[in-house]
DOTOR-660257 format. One record per residue (C-alpha): x, y, z. Coordinates in steps of 0.05 Angstrom, whole numbers, padded with zeros to 5 digits, always signed. Each point is the difference from the previous one (the first is absolute). Layout:
N
XYZ/...
//
This chain:
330
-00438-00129+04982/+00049-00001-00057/-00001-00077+00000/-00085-00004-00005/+00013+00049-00061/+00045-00035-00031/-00041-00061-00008/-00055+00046-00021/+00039+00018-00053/+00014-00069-00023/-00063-00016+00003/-00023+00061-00044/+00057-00027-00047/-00027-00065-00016/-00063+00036-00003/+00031+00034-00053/+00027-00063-00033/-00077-00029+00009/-00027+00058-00046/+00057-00007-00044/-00013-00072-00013/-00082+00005-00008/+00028+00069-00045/+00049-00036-00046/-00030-00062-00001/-00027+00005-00067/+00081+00019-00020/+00013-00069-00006/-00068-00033-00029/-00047+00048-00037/+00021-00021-00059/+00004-00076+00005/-00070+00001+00037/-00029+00059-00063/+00028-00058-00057/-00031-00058+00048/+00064-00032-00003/-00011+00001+00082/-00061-00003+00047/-00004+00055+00046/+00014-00037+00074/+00037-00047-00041/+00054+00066-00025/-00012+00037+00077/+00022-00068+00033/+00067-00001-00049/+00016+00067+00007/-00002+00006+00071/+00040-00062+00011/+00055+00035-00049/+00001+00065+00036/+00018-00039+00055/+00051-00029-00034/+00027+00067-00032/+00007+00034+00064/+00057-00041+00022/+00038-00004-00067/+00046+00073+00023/+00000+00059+00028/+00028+00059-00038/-00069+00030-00005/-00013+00003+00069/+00082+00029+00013/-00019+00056-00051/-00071+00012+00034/+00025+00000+00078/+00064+00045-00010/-00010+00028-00064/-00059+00048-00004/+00003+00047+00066/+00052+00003+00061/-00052-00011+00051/+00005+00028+00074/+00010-00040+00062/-00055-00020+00053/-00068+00027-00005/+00018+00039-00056/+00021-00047-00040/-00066-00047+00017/-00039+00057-00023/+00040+00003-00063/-00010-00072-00022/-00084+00004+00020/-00011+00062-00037/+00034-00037-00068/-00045-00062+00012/-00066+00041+00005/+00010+00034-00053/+00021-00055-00039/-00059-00046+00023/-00047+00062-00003/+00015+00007-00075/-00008-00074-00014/-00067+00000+00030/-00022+00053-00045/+00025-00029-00065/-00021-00069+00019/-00069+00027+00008/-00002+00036-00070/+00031-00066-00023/+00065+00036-00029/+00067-00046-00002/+00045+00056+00029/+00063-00014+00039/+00011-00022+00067/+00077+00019-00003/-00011+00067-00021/-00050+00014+00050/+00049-00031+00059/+00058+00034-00028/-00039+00072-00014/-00036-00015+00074/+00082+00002+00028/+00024+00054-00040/-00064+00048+00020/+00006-00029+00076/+00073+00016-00002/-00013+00073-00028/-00050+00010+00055/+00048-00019+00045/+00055+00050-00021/+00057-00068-00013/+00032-00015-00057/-00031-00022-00062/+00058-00045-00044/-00023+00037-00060/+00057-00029-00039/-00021-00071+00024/-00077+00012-00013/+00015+00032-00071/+00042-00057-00018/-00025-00063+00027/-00080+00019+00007/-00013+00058-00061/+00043-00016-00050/-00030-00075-00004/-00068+00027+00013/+00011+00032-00065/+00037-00058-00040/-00030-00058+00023/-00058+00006-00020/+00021+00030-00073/+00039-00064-00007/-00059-00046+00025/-00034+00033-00061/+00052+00000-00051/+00014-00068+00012/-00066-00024+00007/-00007+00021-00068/+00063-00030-00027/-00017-00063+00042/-00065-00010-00039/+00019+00017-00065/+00049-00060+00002/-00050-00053+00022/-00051+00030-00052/+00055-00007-00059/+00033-00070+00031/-00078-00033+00003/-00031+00039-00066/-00009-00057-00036/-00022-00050+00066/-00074-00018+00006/-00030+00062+00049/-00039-00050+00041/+00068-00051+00017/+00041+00068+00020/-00051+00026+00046/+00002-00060+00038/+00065-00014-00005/+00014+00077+00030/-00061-00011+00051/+00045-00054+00036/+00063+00042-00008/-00034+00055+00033/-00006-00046+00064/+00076+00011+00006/+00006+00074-00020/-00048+00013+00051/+00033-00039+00048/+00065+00033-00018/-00035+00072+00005/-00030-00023+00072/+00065-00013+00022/+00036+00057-00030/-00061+00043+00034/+00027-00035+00078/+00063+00020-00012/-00009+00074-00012/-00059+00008+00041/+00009-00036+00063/+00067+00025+00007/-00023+00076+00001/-00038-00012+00070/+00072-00038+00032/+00030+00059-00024/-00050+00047+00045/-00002-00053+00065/+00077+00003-00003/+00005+00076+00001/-00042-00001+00060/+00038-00050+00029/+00053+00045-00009/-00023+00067+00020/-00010-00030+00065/+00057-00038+00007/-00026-00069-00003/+00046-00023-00063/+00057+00022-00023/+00014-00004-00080/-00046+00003-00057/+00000-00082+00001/-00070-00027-00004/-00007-00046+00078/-00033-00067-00028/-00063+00017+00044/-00022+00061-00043/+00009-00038-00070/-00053-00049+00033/-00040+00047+00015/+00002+00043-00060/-00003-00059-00046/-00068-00027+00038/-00029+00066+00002/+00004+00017-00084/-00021-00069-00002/-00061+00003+00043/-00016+00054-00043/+00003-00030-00063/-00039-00054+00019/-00051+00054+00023/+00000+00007-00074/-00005+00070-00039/-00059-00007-00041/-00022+00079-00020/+00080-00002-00016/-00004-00058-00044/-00061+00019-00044/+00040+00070-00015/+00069-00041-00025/-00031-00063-00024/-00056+00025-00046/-00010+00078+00004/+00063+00014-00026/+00000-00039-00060/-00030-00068-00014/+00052-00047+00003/+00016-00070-00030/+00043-00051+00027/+00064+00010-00046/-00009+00080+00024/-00005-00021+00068/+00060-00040+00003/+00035+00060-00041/-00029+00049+00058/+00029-00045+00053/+00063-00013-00028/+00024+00065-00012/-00022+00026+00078/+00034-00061+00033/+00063+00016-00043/-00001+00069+00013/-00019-00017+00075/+00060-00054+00015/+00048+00067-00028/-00012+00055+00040/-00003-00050+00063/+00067-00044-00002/+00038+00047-00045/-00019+00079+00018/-00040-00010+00065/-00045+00046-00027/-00065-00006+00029/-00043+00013-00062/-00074-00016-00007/-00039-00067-00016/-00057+00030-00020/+00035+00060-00043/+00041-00061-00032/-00056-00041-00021/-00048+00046-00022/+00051+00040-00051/+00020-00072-00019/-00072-00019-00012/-00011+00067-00045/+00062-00021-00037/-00030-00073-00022/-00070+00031-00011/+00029+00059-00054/+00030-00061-00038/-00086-00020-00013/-00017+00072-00023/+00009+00065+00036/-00073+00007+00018/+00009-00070+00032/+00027+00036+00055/-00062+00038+00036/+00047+00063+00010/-00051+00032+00052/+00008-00054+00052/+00070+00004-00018/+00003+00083+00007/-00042-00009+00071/+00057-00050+00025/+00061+00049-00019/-00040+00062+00038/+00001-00051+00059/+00073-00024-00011/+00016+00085+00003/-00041+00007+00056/+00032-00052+00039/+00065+00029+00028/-00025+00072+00019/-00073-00032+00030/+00037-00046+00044/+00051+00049+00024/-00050+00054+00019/-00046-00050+00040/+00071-00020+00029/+00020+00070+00014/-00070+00022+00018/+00002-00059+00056/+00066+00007+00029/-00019+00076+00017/-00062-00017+00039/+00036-00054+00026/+00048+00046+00023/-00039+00048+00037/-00007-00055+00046/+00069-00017+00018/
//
């Protein structure tokens, strides 16, 4: 019986990974496809085949996600534990998908184990969470945005005197490569977060041993996110690429450059598993304040931050809320 759940689980992980691919999808190409530097199918197909790649590039984020978060329980408990995170976390995806708000599928995995783990009475690694998950919630995405800014003000002094139309194209092909760079930066953090899950069920019932990621769950997670981006994002893309501010190619490239910087970072160097979507969007308000402050439409802006909030505490009370029904059943 504890076998058949375990693959359940798995299953409901990739799951996970699906909606976090179709989610984030737009991460990586909203801004390339809103310039036109990039057809749609042309930017899903290029993505997807780069989140495949990223998956397999290391795995400190999936270490910090599978031991760092919660000490989960043994058995049946444990099982429990790990669902209760991913429904949540794929609960609150669903919901901002369908409002078409970019809000985190880290934070909602990591806020699904920390308000499964309180239901369950284990212990939370508050230390761990505060350091490696809040703390670059916070400052990743302030950097994405004070960068962003710097970013752009240097490609709008070093072209000032450069014909408009040459630069644009000029930063239209560029923007093939930051988005490609972005899209692979996005595999890496992303796809790694689900191996981190599979392998602390593996563990909790004492099918691995170690936080090492088996080469069987890196396929998997890598061609689940990328199933999903191919599945594409679209009400996602629309909010990044053109309700947020309209963007030009030398902006894009600015956007995606700063989040794939910021991205590479936290992943090799703090394992921190810190948000695409936070990343890019703070980095797109950075480039689009350079234009004019009203450039930036501030209410889109203020409706993604109440779902950025919302994120963490929403996915750990579906999480909590589901592991006590579940529960009453065991």
């Amino acid at each position: 019986m504890e076998t058949v759940a375990l693959v359940a689980i798995i299953v409901i992980a990739l799951g996970f990974d699906y909606t976090n691919g179709f989610h984030d999808a737009a991460n990586a190409i909203a801004t390339a496809v809103g310039t036109r530097a990039l057809q749609p199918r042309t930017a899903l197909a290029m993505a997807a085949l780069l989140n495949l790649a990223g998956a397999f590039i290391a795995e400190g984020v999936a270490e910090t996600i599978g031991k760092g978060i919660v000490s989960a329980p043994t058995g049946g408990a444990g099982l429990l534990l790990v669902f209760a995170a991913l429904a949540g976390a794929i609960a609150w995806n669903l919901i901002t998908w369908w409002f078409g708000l970019p809000s985190s599928s880290t934070h909602a995995l990591v806020g699904g184990l920390v308000g499964a783990g309180l239901a369950a009475s284990v212990t939370v690694k508050w230390r761990h969470v505060i350091d490696k998950v809040v703390l670059p919630m916070v400052y990743s995405p302030l950097i994405g945005l004070g960068l962003g800014y710097l970013v752009m003000l240097v490609i709008l002094w070093a072209f000032r005197n450069r014909n408009a139309h040459r630069v644009n194209r000029g930063f239209r092909r560029l923007q093939v490569a930051s988005a490609a760079s972005l899209a692979l930066g996005h595999g890496l953090q992303d796809a790694q977060k689900t191996m981190g899950v599979i392998v602390l069920a593996l563990i909790v019932t004492h099918h691995h041993h170690g936080y090492g990621v088996p080469l069987w769950v890196k396929l998997g997670a890598a061609g689940a996110i990328s199933m999903g981006t191919w599945a594409g994002g679209w009400r996602i893309m629309r909010t990044l690429g053109r309700r947020v501010i309209q963007l030009d190619p030398a902006r894009g490239f600015a956007a995606e450059a700063t989040a794939s910087s910021v991205l590479y970072t936290t992943a090799l160097w703090l394992h921190a598993p810190v948000s695409t979507t936070h990343v890019l969007t703070s980095s797109i308000m950075g480039v689009g304040a350079t234009k004019r402050r009203s450039a930036v439409r501030w209410g889109v802006a203020g409706n993604i931050v109440v779902a950025w909030v919302l994120t963490f505490p929403a996915a750990a009370t579906i999480a909590a809320v589901v592991y006590g029904i579940g529960h009453l059943f065991m």
